[in-house]
Structure formats: C-alpha cells, structure tokens
N, C-alpha and C positions, 0 to 999 in steps of 0.2 A: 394395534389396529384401530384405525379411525371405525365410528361408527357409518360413514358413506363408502366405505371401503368393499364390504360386501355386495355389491350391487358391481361392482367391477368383477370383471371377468377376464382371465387368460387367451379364451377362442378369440376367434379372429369374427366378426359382425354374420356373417351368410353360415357358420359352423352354428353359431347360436341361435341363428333364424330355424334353423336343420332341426336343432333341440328341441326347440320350443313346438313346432309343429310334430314332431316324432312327441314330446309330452302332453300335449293337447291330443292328438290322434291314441295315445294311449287309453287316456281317461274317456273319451269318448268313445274309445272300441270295449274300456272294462264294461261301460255303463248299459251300452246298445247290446252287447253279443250274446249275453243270456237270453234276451227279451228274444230277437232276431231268432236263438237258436230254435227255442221252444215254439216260435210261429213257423220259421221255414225251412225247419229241421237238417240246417245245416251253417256249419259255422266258415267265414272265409280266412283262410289262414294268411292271406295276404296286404289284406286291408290298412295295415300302416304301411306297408308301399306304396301303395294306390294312395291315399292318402297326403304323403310325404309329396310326390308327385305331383298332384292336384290340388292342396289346398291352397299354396300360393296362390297360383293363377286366380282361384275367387276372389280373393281380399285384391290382391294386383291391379287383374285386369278385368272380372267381371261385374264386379262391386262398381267401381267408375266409369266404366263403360256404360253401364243404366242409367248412371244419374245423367251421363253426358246424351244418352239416347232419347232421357226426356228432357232434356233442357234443349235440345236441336231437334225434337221434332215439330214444336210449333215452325218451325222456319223451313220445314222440309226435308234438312240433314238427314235425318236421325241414323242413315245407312253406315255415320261413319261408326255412331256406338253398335250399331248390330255389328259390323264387319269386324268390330276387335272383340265383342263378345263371341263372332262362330269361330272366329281362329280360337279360343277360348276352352269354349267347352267341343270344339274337336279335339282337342289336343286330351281336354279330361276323358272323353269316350275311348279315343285311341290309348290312352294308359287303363281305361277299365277292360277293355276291348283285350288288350297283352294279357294284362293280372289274370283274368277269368280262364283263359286258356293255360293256364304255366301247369306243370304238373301236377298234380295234388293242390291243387289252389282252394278244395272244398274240401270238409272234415264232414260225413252225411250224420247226422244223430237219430235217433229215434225219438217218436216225440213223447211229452213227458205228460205226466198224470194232470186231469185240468187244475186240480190245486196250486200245482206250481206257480203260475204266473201271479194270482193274486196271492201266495206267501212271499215270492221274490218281492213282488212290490210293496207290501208291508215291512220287508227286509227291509230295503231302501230307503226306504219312510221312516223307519227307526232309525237307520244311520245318521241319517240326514238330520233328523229330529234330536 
C-alpha cells in the first residue's frame, strides 16, 4: 500500500460527508453533555440526529448567506442573503422542533454536588494537557 492510499476511501462522497458530521457531532456531544447535564439537569438523547440534520445547512447555506448578506447590503440587497438564511435556520428549528417532541428525547438527572463541574473541568484540563 502506497503511503497516499489511506486517505482514500470505499464510501461513496455524501456517505462520508454523514461520517464525518455523525464524528464531529460525537466529540462535541462527549464534550458538551456532562457540562449541559450538571446545569440543565438533563441530558438529550437525540442530539446527533438533530445534529446530522442541521449541521450541513450552517456550513452550506448559513455560513455564505452572511457573507453574501453583508457584501449586498451596502447596495440594498441584502434580502437575498436573509431569504436563504430563514429558509435555513427554519428548517433547523423544524428539525429541533421534531427531535424535542419524539419520545423519550430527554434523559431528567438529578443535579450533582457543586464540586462536580470544577473536577470535571480539571479532568479535561488534564486530558487535554
């Protein structure tokens, strides 16, 4: 095996897109969901759905849409980057809007001794470190 050969992949380009956003939504739900659980004393069990779902669309369509909304507002435009940001983030509200209602979509915890948070984050702090 070549050494460029690893970097190639089997899936098909939008199977990989899937991955990579299901692996990024991972590591940012391990990282958030203690912190999240210990302030809002509940944790959301569906969160890489919503997720998977929505985070296209920021990078896609909401990300560009700004820049295009400030570069055509001096001219008076600017309604065309609003109009593809609300189609946008309705569509992310209508997927938070589903997820929140689906059965069991919250896991309630009890909340935890105030020690917790600043050990968690010294945890973290070591890892990291």
């Amino acid at each position: 095996m070549r050494d460029a050969d690893w970097t190639q992949s089997r899936w098909p380009w939008p199977l990989r897109m899937v991955e990579g956003i299901a692996l990024s939504s991972t590591i940012v739900g391990l990282a958030t969901t203690p912190i999240a659980a210990a302030r809002f004393n509940q944790i959301p069990n569906f969160g890489l759905v919503a997720n998977i779902l929505s985070v296209p669309l920021m990078s896609a369509i909401i990300i560009p849409s700004a820049v295009l909304w400030a570069v055509l507002w001096p001219f008076g435009l600017e309604w065309i980057g609003l109009k593809l940001i609300d189609a946008a983030i309705t569509w992310i509200l209508t997927v938070a809007d589903k997820v929140v209602y689906l059965p069991e979509s919250l896991s309630h915890i009890s909340s935890p001794m105030a020690l917790v948070l600043p050990l968690l984050k010294l945890g973290c702090l070591w890892i990291v470190l």
